[in-house]
N, C-alpha and C positions, 0 to 999 in steps of 0.2 A: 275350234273344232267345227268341221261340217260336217254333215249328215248329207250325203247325194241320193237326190230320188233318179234312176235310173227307169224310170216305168216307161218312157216314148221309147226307151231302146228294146225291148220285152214284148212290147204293142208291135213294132217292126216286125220282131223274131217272129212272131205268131198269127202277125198281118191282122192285126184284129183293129179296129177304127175304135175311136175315143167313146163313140155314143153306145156301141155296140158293148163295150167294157161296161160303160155306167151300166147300162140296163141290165147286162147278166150281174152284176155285182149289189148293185140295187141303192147307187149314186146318184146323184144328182151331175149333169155333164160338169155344170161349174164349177162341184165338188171335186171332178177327177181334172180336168184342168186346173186349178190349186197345187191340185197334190202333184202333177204332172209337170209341173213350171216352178217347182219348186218356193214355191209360196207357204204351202202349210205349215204350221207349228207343233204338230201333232196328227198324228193317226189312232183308230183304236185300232185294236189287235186285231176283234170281228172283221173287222172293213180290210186289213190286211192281209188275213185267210181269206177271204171272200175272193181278194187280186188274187191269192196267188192258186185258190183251188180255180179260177177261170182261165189264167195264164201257163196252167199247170208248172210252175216255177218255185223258186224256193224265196223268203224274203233275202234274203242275202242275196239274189239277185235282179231286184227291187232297191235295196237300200245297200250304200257302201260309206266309209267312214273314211274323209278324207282330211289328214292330220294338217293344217293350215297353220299350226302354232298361236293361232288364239283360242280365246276361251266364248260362251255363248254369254257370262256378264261382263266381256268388255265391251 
């Protein structure tokens, strides 16, 4: 199973730049590049209200669930 982070698409919708996101959200740029490229292993909840009250968005449109037929301990 995958978990897609959808955020560069949301930044587009809203035309908002990556530094500009960290700062209103209160990220580190690195940190939202991580999460943006699909790297991260986790989010807290905070920092994902945080995206979506800046984005004005819903997580659901941030995170989508895409069924790959594996498992995350294969």
């Amino acid at each position: 199973m995958s978990i897609v982070v959808n955020l560069d698409v949301m930044m587009a919708k809203r035309k908002i730049a990556a530094g500009d996101l960290a700062n209103k959200v209160g990220i580190t740029p690195a940190n939202l590049s991580i999460l943006k490229n699909q790297k991260a292993k986790a989010i807290r909840f905070s920092t994902l209200n945080d995206i979506c009250l800046a984005l004005d968005c819903q997580p659901g449109d941030i995170l989508e669930f895409v069924n790959d037929g594996k498992s995350d301990e294969e």
